[in-house]
C-alpha positions as a Markdown table, in Angstrom:
| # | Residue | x | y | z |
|---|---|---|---|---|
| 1 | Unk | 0.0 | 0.0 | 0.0 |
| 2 | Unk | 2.5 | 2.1 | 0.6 |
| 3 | Unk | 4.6 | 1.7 | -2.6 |
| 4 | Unk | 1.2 | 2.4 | -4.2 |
| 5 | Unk | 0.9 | 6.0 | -2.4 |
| 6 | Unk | 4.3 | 6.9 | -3.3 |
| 7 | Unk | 4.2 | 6.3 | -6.9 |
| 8 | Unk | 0.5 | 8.7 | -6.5 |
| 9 | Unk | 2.9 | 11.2 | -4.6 |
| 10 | Unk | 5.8 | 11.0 | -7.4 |
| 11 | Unk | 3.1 | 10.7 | -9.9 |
| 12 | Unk | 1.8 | 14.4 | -9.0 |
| 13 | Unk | 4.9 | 16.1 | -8.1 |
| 14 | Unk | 6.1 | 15.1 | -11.3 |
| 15 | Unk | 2.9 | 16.6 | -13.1 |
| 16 | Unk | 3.3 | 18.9 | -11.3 |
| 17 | Unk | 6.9 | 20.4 | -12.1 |
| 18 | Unk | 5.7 | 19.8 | -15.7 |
| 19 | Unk | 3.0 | 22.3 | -15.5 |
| 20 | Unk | 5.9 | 24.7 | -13.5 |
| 21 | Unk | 7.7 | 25.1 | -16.6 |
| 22 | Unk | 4.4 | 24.8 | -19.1 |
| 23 | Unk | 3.7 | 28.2 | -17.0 |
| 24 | Unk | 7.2 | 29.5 | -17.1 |
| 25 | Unk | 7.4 | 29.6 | -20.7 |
| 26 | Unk | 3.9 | 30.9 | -21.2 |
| 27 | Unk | 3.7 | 33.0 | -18.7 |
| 28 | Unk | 7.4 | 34.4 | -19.0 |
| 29 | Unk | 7.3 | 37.9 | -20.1 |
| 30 | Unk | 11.4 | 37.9 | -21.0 |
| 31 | Unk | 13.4 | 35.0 | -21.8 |
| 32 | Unk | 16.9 | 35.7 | -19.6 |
| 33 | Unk | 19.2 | 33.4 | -17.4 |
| 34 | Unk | 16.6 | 33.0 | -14.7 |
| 35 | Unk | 14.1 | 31.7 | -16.8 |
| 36 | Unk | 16.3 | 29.5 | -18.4 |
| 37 | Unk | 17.4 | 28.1 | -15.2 |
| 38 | Unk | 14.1 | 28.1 | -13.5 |
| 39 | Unk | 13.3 | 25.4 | -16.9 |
| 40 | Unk | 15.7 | 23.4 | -16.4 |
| 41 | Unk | 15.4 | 23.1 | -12.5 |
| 42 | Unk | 11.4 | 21.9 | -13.0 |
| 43 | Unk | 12.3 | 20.1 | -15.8 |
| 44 | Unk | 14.9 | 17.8 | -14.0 |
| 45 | Unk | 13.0 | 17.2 | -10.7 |
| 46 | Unk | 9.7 | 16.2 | -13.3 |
| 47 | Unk | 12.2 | 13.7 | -14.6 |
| 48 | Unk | 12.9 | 12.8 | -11.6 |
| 49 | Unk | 9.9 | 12.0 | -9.9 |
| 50 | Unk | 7.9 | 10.5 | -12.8 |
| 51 | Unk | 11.0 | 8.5 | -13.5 |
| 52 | Unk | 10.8 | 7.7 | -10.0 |
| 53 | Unk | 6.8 | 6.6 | -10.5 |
| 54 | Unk | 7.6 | 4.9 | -13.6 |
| 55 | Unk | 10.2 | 2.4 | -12.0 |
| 56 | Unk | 8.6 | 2.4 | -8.5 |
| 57 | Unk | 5.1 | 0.8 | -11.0 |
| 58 | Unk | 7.5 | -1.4 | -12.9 |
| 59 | Unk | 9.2 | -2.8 | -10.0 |
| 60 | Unk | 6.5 | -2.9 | -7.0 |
| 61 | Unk | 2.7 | -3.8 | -6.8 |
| 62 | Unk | 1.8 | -2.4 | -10.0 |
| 63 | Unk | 3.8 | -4.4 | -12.1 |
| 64 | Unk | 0.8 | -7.0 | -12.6 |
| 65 | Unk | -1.8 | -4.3 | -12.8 |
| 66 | Unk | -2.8 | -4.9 | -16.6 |
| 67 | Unk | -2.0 | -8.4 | -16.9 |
| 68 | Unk | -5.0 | -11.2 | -16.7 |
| 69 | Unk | -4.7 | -13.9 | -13.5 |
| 70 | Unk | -4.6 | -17.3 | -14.8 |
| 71 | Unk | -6.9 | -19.5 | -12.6 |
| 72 | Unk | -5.4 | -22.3 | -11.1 |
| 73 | Unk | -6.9 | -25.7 | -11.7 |
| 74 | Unk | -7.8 | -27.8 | -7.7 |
| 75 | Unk | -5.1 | -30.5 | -8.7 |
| 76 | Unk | -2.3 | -27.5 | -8.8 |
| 77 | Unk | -3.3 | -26.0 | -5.3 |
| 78 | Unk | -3.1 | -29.8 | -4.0 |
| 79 | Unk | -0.1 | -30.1 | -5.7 |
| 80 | Unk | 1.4 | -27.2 | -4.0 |
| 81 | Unk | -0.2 | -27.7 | -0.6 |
| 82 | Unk | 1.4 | -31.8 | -0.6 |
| 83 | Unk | 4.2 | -30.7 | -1.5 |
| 84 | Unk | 4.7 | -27.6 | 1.2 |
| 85 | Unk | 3.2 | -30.6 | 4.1 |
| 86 | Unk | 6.2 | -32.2 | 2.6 |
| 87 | Unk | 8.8 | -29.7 | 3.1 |
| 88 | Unk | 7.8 | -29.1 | 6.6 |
| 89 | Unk | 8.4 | -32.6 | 7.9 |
């Protein structure tokens, strides 16, 4: 659950630097060093974080999120559970 709330949390930030410098260079009035710098600064933390979101949904929970379950038949779970009462003797 928690890995679930931190991609959310990286997932937004990240959107949310993107719209930073969406605003910065529609919004900017002259282009100079600050502005320049003030693109590049949102522009790497929104790398960042949806980077981070990206890899955290790849790696965690998520990873199985659009991929169909395959039901298992009754003889597999017997399978499995004779085999764990095995390995616990």
């Amino acid at each position: 659950m928690e890995l679930i709330i931190l991609t959310a949390f990286c997932a937004l930030v990240g959107l949310g630097c993107l719209a930073g410098a969406v605003w910065a260079i529609v919004g900017g009035e002259d282009v100079g060093v600050e502005l320049i710098f003030l693109l590049h600064v949102w522009l790497l933390f929104a790398a960042l974080f949806l980077g981070m979101a990206v890899w955290i949904a790849r790696q965690g929970p998520l990873r199985n999120l659009g991929q169909k379950r395959e039901k298992k038949s009754p003889a597999e779970t017997e399978d499995k559970s004779e085999h764990v009462a095995k390995a616990a003797s």
